[in-house]
C-alpha positions as CSV (number, residue, x, y, z in Angstrom):
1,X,32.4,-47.8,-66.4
2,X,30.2,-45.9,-68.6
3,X,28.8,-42.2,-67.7
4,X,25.2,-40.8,-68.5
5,X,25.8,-37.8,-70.3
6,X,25.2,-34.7,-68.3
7,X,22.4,-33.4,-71.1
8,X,20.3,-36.7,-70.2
9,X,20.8,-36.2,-66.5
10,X,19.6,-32.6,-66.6
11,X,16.7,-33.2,-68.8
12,X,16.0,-35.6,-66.0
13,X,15.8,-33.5,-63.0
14,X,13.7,-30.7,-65.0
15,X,10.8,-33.7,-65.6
16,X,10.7,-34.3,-62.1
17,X,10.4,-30.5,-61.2
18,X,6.9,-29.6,-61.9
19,X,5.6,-33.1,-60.0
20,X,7.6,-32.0,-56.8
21,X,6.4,-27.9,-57.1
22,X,2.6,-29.8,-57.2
23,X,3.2,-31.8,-54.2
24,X,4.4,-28.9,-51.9
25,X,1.7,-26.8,-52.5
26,X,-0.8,-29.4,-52.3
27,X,-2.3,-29.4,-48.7
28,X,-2.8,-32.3,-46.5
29,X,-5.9,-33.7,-47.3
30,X,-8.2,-33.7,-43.8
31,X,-9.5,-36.4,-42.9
32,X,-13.2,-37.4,-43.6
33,X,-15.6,-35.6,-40.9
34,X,-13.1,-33.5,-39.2
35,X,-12.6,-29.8,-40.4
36,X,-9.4,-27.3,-39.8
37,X,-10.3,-24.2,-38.5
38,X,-8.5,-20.6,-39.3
39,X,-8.9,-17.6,-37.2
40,X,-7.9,-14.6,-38.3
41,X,-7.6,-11.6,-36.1
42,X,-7.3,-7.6,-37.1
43,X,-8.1,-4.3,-36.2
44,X,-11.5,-2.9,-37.2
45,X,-9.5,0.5,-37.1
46,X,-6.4,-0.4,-39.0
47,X,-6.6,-3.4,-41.1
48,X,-3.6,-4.6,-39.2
49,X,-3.4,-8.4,-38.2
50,X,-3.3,-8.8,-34.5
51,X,-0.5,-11.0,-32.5
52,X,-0.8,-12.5,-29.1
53,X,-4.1,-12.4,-28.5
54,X,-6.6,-15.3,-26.8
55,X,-8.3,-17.0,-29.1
56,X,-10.6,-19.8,-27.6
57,X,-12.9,-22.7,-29.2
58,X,-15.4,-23.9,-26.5
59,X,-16.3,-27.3,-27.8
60,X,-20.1,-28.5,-27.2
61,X,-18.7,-30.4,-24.0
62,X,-18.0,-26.9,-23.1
63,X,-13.8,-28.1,-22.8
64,X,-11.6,-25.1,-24.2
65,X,-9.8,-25.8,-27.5
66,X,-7.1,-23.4,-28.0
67,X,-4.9,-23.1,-31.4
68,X,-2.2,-25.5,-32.1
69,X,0.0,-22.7,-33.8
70,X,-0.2,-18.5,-34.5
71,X,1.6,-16.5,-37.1
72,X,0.9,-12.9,-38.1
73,X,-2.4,-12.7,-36.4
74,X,-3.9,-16.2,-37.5
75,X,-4.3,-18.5,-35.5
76,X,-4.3,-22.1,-36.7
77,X,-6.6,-24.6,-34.2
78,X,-6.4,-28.7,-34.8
79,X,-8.8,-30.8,-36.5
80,X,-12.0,-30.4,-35.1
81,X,-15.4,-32.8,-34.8
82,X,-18.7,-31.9,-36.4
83,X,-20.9,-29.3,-34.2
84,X,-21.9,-25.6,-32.5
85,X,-18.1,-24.4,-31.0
86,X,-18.5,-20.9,-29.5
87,X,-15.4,-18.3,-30.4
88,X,-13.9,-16.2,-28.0
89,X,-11.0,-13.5,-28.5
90,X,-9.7,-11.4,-26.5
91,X,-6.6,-9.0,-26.5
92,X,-5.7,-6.1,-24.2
93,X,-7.0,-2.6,-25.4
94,X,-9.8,-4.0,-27.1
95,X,-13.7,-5.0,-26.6
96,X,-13.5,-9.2,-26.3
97,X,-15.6,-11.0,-29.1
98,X,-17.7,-14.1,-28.5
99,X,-19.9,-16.0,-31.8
100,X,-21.4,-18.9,-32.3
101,X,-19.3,-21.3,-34.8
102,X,-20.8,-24.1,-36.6
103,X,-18.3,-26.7,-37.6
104,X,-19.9,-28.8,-40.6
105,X,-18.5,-28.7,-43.7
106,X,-15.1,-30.8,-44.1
107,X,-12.4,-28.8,-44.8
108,X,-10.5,-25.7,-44.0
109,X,-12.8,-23.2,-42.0
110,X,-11.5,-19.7,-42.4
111,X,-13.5,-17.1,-40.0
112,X,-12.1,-13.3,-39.6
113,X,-12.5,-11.5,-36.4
114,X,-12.3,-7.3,-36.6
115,X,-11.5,-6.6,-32.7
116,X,-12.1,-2.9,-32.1
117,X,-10.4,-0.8,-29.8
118,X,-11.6,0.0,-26.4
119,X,-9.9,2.2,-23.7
120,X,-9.3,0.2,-20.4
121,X,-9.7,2.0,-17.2
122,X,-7.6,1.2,-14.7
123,X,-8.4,1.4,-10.9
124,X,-6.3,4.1,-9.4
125,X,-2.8,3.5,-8.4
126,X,-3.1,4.7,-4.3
127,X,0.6,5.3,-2.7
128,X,0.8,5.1,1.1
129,X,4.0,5.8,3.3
130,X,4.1,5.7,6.8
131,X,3.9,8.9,8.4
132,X,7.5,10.4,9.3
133,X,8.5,9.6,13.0
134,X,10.2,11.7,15.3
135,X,13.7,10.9,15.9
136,X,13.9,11.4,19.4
137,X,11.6,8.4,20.1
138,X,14.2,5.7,20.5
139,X,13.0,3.2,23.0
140,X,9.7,3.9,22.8
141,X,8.5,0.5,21.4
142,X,10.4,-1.1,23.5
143,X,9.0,0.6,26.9
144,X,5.6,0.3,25.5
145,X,6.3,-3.8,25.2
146,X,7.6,-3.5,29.2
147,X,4.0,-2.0,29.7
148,X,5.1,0.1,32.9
149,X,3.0,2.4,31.7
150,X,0.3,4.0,29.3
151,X,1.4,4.6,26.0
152,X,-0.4,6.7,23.2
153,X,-0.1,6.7,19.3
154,X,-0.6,9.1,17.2
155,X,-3.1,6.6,15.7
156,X,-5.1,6.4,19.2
157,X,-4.7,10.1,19.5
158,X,-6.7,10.7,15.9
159,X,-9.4,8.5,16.9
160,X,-10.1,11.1,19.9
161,X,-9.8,13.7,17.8
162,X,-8.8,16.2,21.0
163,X,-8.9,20.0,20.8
164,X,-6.7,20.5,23.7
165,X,-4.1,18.2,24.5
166,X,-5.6,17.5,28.0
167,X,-8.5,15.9,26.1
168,X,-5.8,13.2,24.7
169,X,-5.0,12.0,28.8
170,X,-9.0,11.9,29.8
171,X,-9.0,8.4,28.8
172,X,-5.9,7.3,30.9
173,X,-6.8,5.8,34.5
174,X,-5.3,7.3,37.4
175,X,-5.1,11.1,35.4
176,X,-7.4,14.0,36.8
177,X,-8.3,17.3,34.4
178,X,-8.7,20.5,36.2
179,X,-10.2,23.8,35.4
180,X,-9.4,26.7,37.1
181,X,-8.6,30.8,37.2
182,X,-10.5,33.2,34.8
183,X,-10.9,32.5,32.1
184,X,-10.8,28.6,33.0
185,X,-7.6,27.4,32.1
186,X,-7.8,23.0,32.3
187,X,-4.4,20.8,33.2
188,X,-3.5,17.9,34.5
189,X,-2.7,15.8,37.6
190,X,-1.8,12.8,38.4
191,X,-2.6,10.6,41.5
192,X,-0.4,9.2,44.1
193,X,-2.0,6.9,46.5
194,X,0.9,7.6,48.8
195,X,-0.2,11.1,48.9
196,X,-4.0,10.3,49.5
197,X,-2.6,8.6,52.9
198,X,-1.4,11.5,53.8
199,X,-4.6,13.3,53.3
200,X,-3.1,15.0,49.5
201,X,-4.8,15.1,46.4
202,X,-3.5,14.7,43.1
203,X,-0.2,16.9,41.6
204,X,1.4,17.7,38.8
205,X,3.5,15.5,36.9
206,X,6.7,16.4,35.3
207,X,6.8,17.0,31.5
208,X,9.0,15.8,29.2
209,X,8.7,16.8,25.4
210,X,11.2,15.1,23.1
211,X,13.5,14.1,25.8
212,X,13.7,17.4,27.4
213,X,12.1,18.2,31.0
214,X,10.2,21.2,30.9
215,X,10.9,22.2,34.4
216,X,8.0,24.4,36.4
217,X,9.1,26.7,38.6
218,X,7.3,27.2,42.1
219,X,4.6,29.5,41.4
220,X,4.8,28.6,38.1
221,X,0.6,27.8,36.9
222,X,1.6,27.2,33.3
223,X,-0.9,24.2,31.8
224,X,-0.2,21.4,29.5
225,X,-2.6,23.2,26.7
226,X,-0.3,26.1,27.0
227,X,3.1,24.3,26.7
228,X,1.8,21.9,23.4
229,X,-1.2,21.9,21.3
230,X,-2.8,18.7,20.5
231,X,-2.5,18.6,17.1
232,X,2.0,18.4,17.3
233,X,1.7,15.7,19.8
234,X,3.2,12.7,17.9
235,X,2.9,10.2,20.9
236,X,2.3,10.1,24.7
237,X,3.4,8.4,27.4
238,X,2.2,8.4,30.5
239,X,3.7,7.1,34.0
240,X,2.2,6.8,37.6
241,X,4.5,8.1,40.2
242,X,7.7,5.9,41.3
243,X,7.5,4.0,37.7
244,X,8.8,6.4,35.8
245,X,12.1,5.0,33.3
246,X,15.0,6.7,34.9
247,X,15.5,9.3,32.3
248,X,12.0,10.2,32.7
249,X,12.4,11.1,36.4
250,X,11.5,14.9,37.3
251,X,12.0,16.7,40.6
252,X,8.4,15.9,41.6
253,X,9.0,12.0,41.5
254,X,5.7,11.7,43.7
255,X,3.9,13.1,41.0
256,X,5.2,10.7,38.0
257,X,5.9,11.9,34.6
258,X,3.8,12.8,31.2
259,X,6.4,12.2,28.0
260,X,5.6,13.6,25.0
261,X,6.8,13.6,21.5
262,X,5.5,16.0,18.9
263,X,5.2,14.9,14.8
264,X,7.8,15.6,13.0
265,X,5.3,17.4,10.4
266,X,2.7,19.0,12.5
267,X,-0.2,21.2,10.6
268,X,0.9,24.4,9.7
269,X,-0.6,26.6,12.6
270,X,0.4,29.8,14.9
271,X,3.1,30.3,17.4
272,X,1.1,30.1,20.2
273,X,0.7,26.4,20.2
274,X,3.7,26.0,21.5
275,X,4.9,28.7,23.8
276,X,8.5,29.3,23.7
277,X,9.2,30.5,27.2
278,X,8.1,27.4,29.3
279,X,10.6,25.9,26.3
280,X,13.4,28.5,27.5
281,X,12.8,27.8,30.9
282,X,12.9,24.3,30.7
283,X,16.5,24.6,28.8
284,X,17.7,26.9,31.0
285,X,16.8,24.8,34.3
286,X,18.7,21.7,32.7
287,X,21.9,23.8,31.5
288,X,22.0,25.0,35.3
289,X,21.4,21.9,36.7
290,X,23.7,20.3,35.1
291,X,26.6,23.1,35.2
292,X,25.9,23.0,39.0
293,X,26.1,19.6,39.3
294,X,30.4,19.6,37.4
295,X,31.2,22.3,40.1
């Protein structure tokens, strides 16, 4: 079997050369009436070429043409028909450009687009947390479901915008304000039907405050302003004699309780708005009580 000697094989291969070079950079030729269009993107400020942004063709049937393929900010769509395409690009931290585009001439179409920068104002980032919640208040949702009574949120109690905490229990039925001594002092009662049968008015109710029953002596003409100011009372619950919960019960029963629970961040204010010797007494009537009661 005979061999072609390698100095006619090689002289071979470098004739072919030059036709293959010539074919890969020859271009497809496009088809007759359709025309490839080039977009390609920079910044006006840099020079630099632009990646990932939206680059749009409305046709004149006003359907969206978008490009077939990107690379290094150009942005390659498919063969288009003859007519008036409008151009729209668009890119994050720059103004958006729209032109008109007239696609006649067959052939490659090569438009540049300078985007310049523009500073995007963003609406402002709001962060709301619930308002802290007193500890202490454990059950409270679920009595307020059981309905036994009249319950107050701090929400309700914002909307009345009181000045004295009194003004918070004008709205609840069954609940009397009264002003008296000089200068007028105002607190609360409570009716008891029971007690209207026997020709008595309206008395005061125990008061809790966080669980605790502030406990009023006989004699004792102390008012619900002077034992908490309105603006610490968290929440309020309020309940007509003989349906008081069981740990709400005081040593007036006929009277029926006020619970309160103050916020866990009240305003910053003075000392006086909550007096700290009804506070004593009350924590000193239920460490008797109950030392009494082990005897």
């Amino acid at each position: 079997m005979s061999r072609w000697p390698v100095s006619v094989l090689a002289a071979a291969v470098m004739a072919l050369l030059p036709s293959i070079a010539l074919a890969q950079e020859t271009p497809q030729p496009v088809p007759a009436g359709r025309v490839r269009v080039i977009v390609s993107v920079s910044d006006q400020t840099t020079n630099q070429r632009v990646n990932d942004a939206e680059v749009l063709l409305v046709a004149p049937d006003s359907s969206l043409v978008r490009p077939g393929a990107q690379s290094d900010g150009r942005y390659a769509f498919p063969l288009l028909d003859h007519g008036r395409y409008q151009l729209v690009v668009r890119r994050f931290g720059f103004r958006e450009v729209q032109q008109s585009l007239d696609v006649g001439a067959e052939g490659d179409l090569n438009i540049g687009v300078a985007l310049v920068p523009e500073a995007f104002q963003l609406e402002p980032l709001v962060i709301t947390t619930p308002a802290p919640r007193n500890p202490f208040m454990d059950g409270f949702d679920e009595r307020r479901a059981m309905g036994i009574g009249t319950y107050l949120t701090r929400d309700i109690i914002e909307q009345i915008r009181p000045i004295n905490s009194t003004d918070i229990l004008q709205m609840v039925a069954g609940t009397y304000i009264v002003t008296s001594g000089s200068p007028p002092r105002a607190d609360v009662l409570l009716v008891n039907p029971n007690r209207g049968w026997l020709g008595e008015g309206p008395c005061k109710p125990a008061v809790f405050v966080n669980g605790l029953h502030l406990a009023r002596m006989e004699g004792d003409d102390t008012t619900l302003n002077e034992l908490i100011a309105a603006d610490q009372i968290e929440a309020i619950e309020v309940y007509r004699p003989f349906f008081e919960p069981l740990q709400f019960t005081g040593l007036q029963h006929e009277c029926g309780s006020i619970v309160i629970w103050t916020r866990v961040d009240p305003p910053p204010r003075s000392a006086a708005g909550f007096l700290w010797k009804p506070a004593l007494a009350g924590v000193l009537f239920f460490v008797i009580t109950n030392w009494i009661a082990h005897q």
